[in-house]
PyMOL commands that place a pseudoatom at each C-alpha (Angstrom):
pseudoatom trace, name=CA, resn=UNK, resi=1, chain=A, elem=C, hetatm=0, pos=[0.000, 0.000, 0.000]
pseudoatom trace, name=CA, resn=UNK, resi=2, chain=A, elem=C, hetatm=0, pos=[2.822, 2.620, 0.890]
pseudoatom trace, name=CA, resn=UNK, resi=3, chain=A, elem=C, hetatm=0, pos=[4.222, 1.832, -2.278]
pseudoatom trace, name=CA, resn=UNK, resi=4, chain=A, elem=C, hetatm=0, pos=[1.096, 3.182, -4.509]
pseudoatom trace, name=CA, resn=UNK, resi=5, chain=A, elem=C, hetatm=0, pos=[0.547, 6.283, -1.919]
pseudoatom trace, name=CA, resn=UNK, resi=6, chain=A, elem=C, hetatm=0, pos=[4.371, 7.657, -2.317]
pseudoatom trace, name=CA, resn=UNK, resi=7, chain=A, elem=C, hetatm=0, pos=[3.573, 8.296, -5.949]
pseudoatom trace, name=CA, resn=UNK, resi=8, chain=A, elem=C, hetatm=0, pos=[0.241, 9.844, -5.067]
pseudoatom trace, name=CA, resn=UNK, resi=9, chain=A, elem=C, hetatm=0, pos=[1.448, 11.851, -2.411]
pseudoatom trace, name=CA, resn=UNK, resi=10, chain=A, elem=C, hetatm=0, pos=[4.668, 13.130, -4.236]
pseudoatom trace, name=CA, resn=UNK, resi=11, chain=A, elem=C, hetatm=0, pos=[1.844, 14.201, -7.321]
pseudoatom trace, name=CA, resn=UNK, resi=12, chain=A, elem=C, hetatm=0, pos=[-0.085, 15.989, -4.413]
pseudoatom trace, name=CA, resn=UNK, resi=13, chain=A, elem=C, hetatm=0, pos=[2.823, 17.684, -2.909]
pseudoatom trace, name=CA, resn=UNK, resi=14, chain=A, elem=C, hetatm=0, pos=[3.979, 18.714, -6.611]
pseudoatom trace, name=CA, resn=UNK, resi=15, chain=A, elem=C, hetatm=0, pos=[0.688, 20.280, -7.396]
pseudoatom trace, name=CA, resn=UNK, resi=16, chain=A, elem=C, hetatm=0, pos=[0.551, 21.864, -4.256]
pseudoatom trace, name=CA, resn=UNK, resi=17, chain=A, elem=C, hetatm=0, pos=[4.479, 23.492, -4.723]
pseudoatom trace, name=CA, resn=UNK, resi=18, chain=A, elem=C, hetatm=0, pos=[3.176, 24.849, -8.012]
pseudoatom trace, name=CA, resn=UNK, resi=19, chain=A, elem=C, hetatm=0, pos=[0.042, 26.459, -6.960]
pseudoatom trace, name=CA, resn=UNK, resi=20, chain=A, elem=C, hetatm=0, pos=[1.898, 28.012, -4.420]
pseudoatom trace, name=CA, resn=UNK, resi=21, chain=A, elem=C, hetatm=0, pos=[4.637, 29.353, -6.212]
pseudoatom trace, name=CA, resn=UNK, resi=22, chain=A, elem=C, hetatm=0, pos=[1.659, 30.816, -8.918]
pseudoatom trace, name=CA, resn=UNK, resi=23, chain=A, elem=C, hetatm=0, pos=[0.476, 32.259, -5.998]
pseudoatom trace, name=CA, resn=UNK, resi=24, chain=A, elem=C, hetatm=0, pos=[3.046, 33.920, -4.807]
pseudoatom trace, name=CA, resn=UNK, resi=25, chain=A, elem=C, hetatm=0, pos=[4.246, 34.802, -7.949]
pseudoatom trace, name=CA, resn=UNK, resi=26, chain=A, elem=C, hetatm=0, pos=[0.583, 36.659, -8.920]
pseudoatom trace, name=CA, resn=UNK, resi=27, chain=A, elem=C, hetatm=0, pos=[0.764, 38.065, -5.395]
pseudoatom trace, name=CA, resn=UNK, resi=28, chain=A, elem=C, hetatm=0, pos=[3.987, 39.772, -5.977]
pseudoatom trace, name=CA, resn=UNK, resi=29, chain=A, elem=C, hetatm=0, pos=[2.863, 41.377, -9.158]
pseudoatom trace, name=CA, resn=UNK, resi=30, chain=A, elem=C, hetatm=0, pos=[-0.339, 42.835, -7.837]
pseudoatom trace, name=CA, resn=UNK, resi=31, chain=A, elem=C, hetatm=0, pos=[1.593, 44.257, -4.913]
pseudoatom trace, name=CA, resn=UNK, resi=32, chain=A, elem=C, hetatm=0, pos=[4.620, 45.565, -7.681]
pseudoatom trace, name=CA, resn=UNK, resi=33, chain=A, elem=C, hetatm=0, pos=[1.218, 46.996, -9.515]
pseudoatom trace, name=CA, resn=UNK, resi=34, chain=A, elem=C, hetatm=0, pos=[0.144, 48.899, -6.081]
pseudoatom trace, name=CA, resn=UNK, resi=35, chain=A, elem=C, hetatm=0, pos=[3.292, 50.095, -5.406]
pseudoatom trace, name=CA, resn=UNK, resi=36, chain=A, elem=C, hetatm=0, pos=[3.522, 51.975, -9.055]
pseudoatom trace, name=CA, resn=UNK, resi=37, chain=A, elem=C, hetatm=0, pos=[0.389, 54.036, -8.458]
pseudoatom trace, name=CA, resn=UNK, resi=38, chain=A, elem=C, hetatm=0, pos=[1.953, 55.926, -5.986]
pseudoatom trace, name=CA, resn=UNK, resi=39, chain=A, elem=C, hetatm=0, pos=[5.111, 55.931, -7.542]
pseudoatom trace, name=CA, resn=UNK, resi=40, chain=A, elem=C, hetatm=0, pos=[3.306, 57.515, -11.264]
pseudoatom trace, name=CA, resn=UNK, resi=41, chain=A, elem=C, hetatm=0, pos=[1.500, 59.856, -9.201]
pseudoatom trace, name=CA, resn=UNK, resi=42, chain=A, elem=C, hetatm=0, pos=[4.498, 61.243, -7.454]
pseudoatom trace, name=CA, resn=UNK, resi=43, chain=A, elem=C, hetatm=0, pos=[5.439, 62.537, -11.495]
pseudoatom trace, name=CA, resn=UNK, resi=44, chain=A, elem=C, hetatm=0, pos=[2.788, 64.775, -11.247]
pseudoatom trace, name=CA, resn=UNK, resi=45, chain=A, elem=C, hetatm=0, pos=[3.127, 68.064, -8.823]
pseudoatom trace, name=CA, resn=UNK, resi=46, chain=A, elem=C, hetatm=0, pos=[2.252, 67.105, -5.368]
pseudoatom trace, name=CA, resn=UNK, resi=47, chain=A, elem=C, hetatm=0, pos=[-0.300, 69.773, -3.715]
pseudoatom trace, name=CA, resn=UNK, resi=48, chain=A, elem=C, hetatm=0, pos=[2.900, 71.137, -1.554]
pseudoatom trace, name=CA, resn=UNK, resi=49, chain=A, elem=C, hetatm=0, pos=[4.709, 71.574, -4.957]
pseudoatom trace, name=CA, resn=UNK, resi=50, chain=A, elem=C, hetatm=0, pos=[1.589, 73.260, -6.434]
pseudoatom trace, name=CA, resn=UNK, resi=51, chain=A, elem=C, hetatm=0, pos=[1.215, 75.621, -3.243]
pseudoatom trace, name=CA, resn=UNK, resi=52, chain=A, elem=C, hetatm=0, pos=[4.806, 76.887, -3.399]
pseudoatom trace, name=CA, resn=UNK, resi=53, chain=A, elem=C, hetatm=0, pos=[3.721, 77.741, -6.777]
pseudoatom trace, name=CA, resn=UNK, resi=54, chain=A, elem=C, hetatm=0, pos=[4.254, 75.022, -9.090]
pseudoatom trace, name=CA, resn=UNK, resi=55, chain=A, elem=C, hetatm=0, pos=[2.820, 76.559, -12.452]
pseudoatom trace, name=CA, resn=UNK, resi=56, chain=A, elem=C, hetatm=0, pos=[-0.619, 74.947, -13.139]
pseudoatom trace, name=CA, resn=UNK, resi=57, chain=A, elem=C, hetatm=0, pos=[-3.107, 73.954, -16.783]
pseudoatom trace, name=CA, resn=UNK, resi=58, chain=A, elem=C, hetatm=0, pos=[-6.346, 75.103, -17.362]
pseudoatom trace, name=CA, resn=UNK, resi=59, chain=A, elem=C, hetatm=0, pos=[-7.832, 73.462, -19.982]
pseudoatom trace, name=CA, resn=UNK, resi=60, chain=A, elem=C, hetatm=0, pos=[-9.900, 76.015, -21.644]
pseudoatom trace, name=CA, resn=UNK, resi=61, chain=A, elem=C, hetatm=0, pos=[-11.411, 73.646, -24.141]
pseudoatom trace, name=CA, resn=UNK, resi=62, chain=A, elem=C, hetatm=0, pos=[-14.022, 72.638, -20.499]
pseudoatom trace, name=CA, resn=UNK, resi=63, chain=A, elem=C, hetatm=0, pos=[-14.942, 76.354, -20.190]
pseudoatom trace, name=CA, resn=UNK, resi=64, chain=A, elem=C, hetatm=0, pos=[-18.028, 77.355, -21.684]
pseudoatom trace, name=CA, resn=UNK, resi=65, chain=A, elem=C, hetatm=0, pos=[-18.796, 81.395, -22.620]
pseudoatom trace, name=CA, resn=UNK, resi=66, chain=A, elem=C, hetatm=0, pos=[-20.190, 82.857, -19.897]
pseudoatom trace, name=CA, resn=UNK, resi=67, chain=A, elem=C, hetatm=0, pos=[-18.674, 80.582, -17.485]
pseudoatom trace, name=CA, resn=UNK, resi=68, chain=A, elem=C, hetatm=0, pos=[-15.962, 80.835, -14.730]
pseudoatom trace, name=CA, resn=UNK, resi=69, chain=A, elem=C, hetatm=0, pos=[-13.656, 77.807, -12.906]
pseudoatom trace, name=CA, resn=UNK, resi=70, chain=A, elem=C, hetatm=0, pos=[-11.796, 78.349, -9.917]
pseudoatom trace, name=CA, resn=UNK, resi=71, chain=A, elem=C, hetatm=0, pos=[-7.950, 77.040, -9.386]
pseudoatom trace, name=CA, resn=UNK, resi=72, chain=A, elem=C, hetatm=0, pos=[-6.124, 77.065, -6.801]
pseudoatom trace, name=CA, resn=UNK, resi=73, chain=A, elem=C, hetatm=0, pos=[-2.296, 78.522, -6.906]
pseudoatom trace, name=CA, resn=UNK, resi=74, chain=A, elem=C, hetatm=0, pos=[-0.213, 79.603, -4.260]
pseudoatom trace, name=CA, resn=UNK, resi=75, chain=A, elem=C, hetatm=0, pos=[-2.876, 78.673, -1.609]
pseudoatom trace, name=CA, resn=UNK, resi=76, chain=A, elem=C, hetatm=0, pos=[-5.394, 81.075, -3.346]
pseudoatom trace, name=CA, resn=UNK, resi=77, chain=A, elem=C, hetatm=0, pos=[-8.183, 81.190, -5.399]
pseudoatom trace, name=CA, resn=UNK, resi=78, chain=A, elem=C, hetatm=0, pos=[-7.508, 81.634, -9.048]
pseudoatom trace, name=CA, resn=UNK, resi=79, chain=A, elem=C, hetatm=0, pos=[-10.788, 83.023, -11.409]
pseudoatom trace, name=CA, resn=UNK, resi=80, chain=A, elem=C, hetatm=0, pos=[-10.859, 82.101, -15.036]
pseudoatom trace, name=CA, resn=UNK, resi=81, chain=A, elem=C, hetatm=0, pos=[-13.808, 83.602, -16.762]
pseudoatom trace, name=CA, resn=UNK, resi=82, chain=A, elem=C, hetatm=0, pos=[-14.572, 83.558, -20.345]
pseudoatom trace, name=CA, resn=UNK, resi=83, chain=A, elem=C, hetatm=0, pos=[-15.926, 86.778, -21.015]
pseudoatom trace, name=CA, resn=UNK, resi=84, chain=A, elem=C, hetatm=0, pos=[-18.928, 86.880, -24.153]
pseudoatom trace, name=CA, resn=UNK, resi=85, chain=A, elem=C, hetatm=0, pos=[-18.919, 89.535, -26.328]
pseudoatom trace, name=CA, resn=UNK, resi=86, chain=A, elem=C, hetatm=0, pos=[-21.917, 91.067, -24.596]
pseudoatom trace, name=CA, resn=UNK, resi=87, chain=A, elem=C, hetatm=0, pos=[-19.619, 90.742, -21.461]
pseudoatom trace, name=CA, resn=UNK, resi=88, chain=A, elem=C, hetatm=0, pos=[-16.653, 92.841, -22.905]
pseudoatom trace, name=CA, resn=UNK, resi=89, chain=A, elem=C, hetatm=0, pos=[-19.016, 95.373, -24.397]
pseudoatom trace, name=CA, resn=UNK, resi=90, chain=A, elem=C, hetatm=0, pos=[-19.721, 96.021, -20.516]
pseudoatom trace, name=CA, resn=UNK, resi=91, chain=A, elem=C, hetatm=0, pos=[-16.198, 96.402, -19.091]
pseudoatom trace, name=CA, resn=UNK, resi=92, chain=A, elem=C, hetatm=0, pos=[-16.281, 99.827, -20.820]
pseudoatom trace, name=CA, resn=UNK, resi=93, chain=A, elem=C, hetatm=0, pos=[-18.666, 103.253, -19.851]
pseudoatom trace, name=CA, resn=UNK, resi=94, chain=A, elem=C, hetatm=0, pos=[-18.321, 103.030, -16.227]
pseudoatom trace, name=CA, resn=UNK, resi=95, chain=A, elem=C, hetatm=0, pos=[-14.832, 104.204, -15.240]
pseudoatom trace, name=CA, resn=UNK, resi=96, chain=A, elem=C, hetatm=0, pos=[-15.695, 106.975, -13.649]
pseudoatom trace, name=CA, resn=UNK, resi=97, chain=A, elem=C, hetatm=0, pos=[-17.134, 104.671, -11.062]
pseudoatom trace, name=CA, resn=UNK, resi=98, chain=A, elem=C, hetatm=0, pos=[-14.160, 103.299, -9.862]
pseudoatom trace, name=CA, resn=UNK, resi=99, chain=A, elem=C, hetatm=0, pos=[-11.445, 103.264, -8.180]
pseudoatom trace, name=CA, resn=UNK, resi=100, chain=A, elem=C, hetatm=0, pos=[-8.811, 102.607, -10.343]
pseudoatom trace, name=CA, resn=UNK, resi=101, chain=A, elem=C, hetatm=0, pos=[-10.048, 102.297, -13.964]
pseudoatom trace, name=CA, resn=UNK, resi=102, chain=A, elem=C, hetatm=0, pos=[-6.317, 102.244, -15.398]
pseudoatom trace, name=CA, resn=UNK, resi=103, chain=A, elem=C, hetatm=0, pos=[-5.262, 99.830, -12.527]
pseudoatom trace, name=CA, resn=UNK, resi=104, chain=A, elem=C, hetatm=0, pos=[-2.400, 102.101, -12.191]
pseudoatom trace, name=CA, resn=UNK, resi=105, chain=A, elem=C, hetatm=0, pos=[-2.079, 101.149, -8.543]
pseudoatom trace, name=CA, resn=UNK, resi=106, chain=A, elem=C, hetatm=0, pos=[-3.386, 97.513, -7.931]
pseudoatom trace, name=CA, resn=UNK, resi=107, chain=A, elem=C, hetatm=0, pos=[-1.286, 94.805, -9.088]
pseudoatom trace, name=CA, resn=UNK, resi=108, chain=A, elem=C, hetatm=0, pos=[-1.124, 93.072, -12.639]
pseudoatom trace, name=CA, resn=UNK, resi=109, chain=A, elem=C, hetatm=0, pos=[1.628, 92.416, -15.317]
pseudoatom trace, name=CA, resn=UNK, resi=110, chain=A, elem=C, hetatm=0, pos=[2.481, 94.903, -17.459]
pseudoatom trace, name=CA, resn=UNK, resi=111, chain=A, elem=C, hetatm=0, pos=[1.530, 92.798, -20.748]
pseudoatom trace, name=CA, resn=UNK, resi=112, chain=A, elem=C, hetatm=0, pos=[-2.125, 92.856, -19.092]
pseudoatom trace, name=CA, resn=UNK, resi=113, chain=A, elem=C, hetatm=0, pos=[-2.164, 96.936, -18.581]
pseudoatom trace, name=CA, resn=UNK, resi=114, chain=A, elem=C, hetatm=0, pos=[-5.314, 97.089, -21.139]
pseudoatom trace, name=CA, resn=UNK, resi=115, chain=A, elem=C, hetatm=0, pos=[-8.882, 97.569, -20.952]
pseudoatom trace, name=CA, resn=UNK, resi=116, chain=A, elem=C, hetatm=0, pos=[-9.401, 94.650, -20.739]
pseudoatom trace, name=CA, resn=UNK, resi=117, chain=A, elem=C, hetatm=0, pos=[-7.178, 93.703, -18.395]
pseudoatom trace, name=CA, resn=UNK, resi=118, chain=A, elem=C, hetatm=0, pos=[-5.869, 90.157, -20.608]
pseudoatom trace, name=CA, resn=UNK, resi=119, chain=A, elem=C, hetatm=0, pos=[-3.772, 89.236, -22.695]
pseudoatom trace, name=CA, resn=UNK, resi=120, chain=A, elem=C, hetatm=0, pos=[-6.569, 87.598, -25.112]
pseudoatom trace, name=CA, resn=UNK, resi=121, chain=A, elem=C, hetatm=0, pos=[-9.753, 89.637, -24.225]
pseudoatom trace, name=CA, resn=UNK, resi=122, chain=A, elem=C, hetatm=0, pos=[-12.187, 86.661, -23.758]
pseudoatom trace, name=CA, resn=UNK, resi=123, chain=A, elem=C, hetatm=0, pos=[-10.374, 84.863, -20.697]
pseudoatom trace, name=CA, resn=UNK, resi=124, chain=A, elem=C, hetatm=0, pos=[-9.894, 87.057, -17.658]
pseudoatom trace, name=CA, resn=UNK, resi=125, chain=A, elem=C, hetatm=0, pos=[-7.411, 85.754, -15.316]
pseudoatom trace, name=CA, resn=UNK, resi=126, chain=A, elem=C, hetatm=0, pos=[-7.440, 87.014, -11.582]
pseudoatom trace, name=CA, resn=UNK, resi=127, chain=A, elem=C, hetatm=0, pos=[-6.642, 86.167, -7.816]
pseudoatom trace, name=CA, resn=UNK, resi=128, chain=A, elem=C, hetatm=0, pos=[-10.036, 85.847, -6.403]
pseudoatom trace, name=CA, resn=UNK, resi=129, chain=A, elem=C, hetatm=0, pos=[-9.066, 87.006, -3.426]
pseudoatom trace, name=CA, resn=UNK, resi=130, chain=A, elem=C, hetatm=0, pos=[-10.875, 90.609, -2.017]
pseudoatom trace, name=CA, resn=UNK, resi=131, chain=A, elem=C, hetatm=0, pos=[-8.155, 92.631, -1.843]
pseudoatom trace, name=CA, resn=UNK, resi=132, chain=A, elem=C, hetatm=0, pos=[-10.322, 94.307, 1.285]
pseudoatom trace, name=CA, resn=UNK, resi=133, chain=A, elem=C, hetatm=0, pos=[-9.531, 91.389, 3.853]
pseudoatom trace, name=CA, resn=UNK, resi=134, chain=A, elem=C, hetatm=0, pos=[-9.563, 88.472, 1.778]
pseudoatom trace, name=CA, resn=UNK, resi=135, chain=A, elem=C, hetatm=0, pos=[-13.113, 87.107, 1.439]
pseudoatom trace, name=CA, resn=UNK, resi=136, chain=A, elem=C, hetatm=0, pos=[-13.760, 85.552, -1.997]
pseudoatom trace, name=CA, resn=UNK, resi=137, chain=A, elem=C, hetatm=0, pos=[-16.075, 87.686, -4.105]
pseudoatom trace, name=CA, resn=UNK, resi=138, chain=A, elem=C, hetatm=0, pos=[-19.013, 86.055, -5.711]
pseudoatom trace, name=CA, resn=UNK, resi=139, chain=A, elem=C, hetatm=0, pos=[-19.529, 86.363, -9.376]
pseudoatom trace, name=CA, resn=UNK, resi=140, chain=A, elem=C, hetatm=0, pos=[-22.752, 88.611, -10.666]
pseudoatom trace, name=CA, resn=UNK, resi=141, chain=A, elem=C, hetatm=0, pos=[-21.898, 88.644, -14.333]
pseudoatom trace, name=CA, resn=UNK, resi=142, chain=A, elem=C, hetatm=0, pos=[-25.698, 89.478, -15.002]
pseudoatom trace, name=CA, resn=UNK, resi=143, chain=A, elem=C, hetatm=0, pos=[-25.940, 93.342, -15.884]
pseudoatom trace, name=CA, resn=UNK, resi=144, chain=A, elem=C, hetatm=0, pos=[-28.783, 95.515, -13.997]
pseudoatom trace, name=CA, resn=UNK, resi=145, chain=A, elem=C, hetatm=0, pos=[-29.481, 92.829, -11.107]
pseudoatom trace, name=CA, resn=UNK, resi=146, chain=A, elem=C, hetatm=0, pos=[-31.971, 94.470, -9.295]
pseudoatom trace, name=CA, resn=UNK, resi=147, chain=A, elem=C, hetatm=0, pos=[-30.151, 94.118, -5.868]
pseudoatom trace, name=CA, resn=UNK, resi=148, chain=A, elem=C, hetatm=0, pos=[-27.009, 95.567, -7.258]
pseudoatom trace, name=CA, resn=UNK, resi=149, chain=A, elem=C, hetatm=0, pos=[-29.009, 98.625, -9.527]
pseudoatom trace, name=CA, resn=UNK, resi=150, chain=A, elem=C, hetatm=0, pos=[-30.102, 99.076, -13.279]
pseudoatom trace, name=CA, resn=UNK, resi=151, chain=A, elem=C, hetatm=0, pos=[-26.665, 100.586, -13.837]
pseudoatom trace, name=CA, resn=UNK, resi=152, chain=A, elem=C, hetatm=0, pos=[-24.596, 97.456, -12.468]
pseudoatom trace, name=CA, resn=UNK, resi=153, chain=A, elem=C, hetatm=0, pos=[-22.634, 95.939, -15.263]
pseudoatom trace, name=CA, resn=UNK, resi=154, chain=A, elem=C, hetatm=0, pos=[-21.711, 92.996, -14.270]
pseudoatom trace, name=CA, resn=UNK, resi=155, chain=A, elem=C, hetatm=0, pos=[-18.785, 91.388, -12.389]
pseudoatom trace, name=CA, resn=UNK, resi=156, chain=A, elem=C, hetatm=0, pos=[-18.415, 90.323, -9.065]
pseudoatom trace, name=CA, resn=UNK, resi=157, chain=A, elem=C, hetatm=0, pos=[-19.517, 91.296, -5.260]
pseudoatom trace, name=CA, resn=UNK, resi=158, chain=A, elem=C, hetatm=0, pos=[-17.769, 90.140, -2.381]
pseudoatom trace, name=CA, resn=UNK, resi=159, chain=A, elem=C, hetatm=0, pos=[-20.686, 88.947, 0.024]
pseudoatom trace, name=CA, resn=UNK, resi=160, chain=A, elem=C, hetatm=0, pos=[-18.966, 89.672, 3.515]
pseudoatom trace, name=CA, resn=UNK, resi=161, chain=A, elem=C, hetatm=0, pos=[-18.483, 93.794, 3.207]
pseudoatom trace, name=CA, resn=UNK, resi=162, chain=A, elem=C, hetatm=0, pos=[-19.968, 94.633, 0.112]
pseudoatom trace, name=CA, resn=UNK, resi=163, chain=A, elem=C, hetatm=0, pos=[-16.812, 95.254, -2.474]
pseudoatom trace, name=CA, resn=UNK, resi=164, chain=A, elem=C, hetatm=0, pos=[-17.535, 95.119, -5.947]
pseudoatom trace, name=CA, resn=UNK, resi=165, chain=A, elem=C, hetatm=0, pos=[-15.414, 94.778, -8.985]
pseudoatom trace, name=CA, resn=UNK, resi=166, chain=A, elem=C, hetatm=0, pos=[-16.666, 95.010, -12.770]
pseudoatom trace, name=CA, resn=UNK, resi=167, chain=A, elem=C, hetatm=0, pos=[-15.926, 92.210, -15.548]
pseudoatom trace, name=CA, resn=UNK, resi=168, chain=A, elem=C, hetatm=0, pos=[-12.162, 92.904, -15.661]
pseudoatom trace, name=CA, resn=UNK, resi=169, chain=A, elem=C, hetatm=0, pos=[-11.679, 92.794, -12.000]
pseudoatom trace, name=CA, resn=UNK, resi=170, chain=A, elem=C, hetatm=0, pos=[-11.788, 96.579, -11.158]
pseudoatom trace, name=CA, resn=UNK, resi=171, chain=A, elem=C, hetatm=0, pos=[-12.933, 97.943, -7.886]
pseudoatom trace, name=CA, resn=UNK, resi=172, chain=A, elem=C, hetatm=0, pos=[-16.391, 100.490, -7.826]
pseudoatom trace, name=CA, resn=UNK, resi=173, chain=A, elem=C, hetatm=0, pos=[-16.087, 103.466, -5.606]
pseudoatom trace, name=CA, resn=UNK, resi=174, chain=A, elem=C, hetatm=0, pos=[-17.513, 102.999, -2.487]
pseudoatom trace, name=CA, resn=UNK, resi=175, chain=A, elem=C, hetatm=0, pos=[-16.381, 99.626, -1.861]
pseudoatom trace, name=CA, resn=UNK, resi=176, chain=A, elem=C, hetatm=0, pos=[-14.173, 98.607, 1.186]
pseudoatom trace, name=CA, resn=UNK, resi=177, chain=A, elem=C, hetatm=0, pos=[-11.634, 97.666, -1.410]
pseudoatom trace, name=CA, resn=UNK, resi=178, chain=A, elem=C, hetatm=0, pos=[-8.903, 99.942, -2.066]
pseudoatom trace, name=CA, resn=UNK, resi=179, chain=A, elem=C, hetatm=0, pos=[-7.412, 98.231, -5.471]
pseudoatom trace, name=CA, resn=UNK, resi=180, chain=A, elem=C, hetatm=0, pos=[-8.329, 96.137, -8.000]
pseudoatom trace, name=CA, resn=UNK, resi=181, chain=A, elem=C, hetatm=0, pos=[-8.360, 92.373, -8.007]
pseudoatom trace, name=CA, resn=UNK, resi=182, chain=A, elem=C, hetatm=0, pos=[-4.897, 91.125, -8.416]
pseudoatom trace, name=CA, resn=UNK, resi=183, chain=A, elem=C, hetatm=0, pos=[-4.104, 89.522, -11.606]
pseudoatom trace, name=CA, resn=UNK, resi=184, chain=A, elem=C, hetatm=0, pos=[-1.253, 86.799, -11.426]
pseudoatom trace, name=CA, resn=UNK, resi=185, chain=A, elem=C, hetatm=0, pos=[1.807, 85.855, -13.827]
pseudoatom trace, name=CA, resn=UNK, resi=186, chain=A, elem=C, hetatm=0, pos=[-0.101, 83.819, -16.619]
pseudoatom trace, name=CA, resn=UNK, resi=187, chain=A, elem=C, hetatm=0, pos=[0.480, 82.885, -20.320]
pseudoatom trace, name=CA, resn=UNK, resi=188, chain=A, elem=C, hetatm=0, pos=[-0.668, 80.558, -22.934]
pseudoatom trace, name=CA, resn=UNK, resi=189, chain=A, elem=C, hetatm=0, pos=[0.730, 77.183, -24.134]
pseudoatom trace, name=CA, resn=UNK, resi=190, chain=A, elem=C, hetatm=0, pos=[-1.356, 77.235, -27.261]
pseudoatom trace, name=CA, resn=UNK, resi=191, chain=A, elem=C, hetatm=0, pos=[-5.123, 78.355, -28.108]
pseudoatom trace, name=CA, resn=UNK, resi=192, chain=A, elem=C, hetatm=0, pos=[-6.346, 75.561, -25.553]
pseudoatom trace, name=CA, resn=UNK, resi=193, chain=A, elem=C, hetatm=0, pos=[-4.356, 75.891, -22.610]
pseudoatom trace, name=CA, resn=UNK, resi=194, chain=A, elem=C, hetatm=0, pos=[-3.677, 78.579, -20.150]
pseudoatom trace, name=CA, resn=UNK, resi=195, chain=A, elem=C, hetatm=0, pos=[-0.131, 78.001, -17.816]
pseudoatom trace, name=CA, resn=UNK, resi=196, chain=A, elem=C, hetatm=0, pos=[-0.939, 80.240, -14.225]
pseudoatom trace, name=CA, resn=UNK, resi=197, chain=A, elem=C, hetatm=0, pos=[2.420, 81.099, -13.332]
pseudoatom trace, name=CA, resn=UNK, resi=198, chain=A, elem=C, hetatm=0, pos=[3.910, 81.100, -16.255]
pseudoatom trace, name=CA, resn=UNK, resi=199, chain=A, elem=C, hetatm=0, pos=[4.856, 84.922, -17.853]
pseudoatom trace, name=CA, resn=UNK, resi=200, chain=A, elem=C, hetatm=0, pos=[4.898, 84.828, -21.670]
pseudoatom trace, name=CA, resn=UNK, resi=201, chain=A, elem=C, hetatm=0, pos=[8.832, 85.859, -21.606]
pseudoatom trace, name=CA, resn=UNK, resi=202, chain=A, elem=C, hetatm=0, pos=[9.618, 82.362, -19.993]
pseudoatom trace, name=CA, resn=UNK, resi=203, chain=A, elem=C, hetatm=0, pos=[7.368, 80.673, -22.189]
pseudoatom trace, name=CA, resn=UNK, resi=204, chain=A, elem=C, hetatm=0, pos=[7.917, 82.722, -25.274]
pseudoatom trace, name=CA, resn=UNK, resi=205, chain=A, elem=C, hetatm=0, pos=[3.795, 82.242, -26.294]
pseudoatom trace, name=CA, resn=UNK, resi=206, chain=A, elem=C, hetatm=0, pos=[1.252, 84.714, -25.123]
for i in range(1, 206): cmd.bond("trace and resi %d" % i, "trace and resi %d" % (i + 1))
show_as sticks, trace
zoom trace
């Protein structure tokens, strides 16, 4: 009898070595599998890198006309709004209204020192950050709201002490606000993304 169970049990114990070494074999590559997600994601910017100012996309081919996202870069709030051509028509006719209409004392880049306050008109690009005491201002892009008066033109109102700023970012008189919404560095890979952080001299695109 032990002669015909040696046979049998060396078969077993075979079968048994093999499943075993599958096994550990598949369980090593699942675990070298888990180990390369975080691995792949540590390519990308970690949120550290990012809030010591990494440079960050915007993918403007998600943003619809009329529409604003919010980023964040340095630890703040970045606004991206693409302005309609109704909406530009309104950034103009008011500046005697505000504050600063030539933004000669808030702070921007030099290449967006326009009326419009952009380098391409359409996409306005600024710290959404009150410059009052740093609440985040709401946007009101409607024009004549009836809370805000037929003569409001649109933009944004900061909901905790009253600050408003038109569509390119520019503070009314008689707002808590002293300057304009900051505008950060910013340029332009190519017609579908925007780099925040980026000037157009280090990039060499606007």
């Amino acid at each position: 009898m032990s002669d015909h169970s040696a046979p049998a049990a060396a078969e077993v114990d075979q079968d048994r070595r093999g499943f075993l070494t599958f096994a550990t074999v598949a369980t090593g590559a699942v675990g070298v599998a888990f180990a390369a997600v975080p691995f792949i994601a540590s390519w990308n910017p970690s949120e550290r890198t990012r809030a010591a100012g990494a440079p960050i996309e915007v993918d403007l081919t998600k943003l619809e006309p009329g529409q604003m996202v919010t980023y964040v870069y340095r630890k703040k709030p970045m606004y991206i709004v693409y302005r309609t051509p109704e909406m530009l028509k309104h950034i103009a006719g008011h500046e005697g209204k505000l504050k600063d209409p030539e933004s000669k004392d808030s702070e921007q880049p030099d290449y967006t020192r326009n009326a419009t306050r952009a380098v391409k008109e359409q996409y306005l690009v600024v710290d959404g950050t009150c410059t009052h005491l740093g609440c985040l201002p709401k946007p009101r892009f409607e024009a004549a709201l009836p809370e805000l008066g037929s003569d409001w033109p649109g933009g944004f109102q900061c909901p905790c002490h009253g600050s408003r700023f038109d569509l390119a970012g520019r503070v009314f008189e008689g707002s808590p606000a002293s300057t304009n919404l900051r505008i950060p560095e910013y340029s332009y890979r190519d017609d579908k993304t925007l780099l925040i952080g980026v000037p157009p001299t280090e990039k060499g695109v606007a």
